[in-house]
N, C-alpha and C positions, 0 to 999 in steps of 0.2 A: 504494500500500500504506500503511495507516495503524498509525500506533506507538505505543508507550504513550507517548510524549514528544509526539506530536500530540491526543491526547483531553483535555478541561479536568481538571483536577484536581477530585474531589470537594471539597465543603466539608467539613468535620467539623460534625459534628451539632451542634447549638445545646442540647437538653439532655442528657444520659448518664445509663445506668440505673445502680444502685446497684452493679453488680456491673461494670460500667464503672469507676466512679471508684475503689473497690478495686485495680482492674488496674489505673490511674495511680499510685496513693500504696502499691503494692505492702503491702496490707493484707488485711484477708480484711472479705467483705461485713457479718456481723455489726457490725465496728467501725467502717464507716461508714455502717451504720443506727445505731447511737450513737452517733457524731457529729451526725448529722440530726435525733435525737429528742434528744438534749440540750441542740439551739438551738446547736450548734458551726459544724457545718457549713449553710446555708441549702438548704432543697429545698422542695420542690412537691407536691404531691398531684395526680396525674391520673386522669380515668376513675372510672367507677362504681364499681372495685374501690381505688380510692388508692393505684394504684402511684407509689411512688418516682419522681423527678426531680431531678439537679442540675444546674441550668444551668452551663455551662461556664465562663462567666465567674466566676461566682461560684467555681466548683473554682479558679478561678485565681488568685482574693481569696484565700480561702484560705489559696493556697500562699504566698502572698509575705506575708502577714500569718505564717502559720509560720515564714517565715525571719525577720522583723523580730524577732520572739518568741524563736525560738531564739538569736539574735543577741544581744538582751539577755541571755538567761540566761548567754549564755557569758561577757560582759565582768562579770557579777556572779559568777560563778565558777571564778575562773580555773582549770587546771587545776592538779594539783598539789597543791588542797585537801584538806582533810580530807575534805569532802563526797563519797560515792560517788556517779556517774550510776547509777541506777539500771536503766538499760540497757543497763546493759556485762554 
């Protein structure tokens, strides 16, 4: 008898659709089609019609560039400031 613990494990997909990496970064597709067309995030163009692409690595740059990012901002503002986050 064979079990889910004996089948390989799928790989995860090497590129994700747009509505993919949304459901990663818990965002709505819109704002990571602006991300992609404002040169934020890197993607691809496939097929005759130029659908969306982001390679996962690159979703993964990204995110760790995001934290480097956010990381700075925070030691530049400590909390406590005058300055509101503006998404609070």
């Amino acid at each position: 008898m064979t079990t889910a613990d004996d089948l390989p494990a799928k790989a995860a997909p090497r590129f994700l659709l747009l509505e993919d990496v949304a459901e990663e970064l818990s965002t709505s597709r819109a704002q990571v089609y602006a991300m992609v067309r404002g040169g934020e995030l890197p993607a691809i163009k496939v097929g005759g019609r130029g659908q969306w692409r982001v390679e996962r690595a690159k979703l993964e740059a990204y995110i760790e560039q995001a934290y480097t990012e956010t990381a700075a901002w925070v030691r530049a503002n400590p909390f406590g400031t005058t300055e509101a986050d503006p998404d609070i």
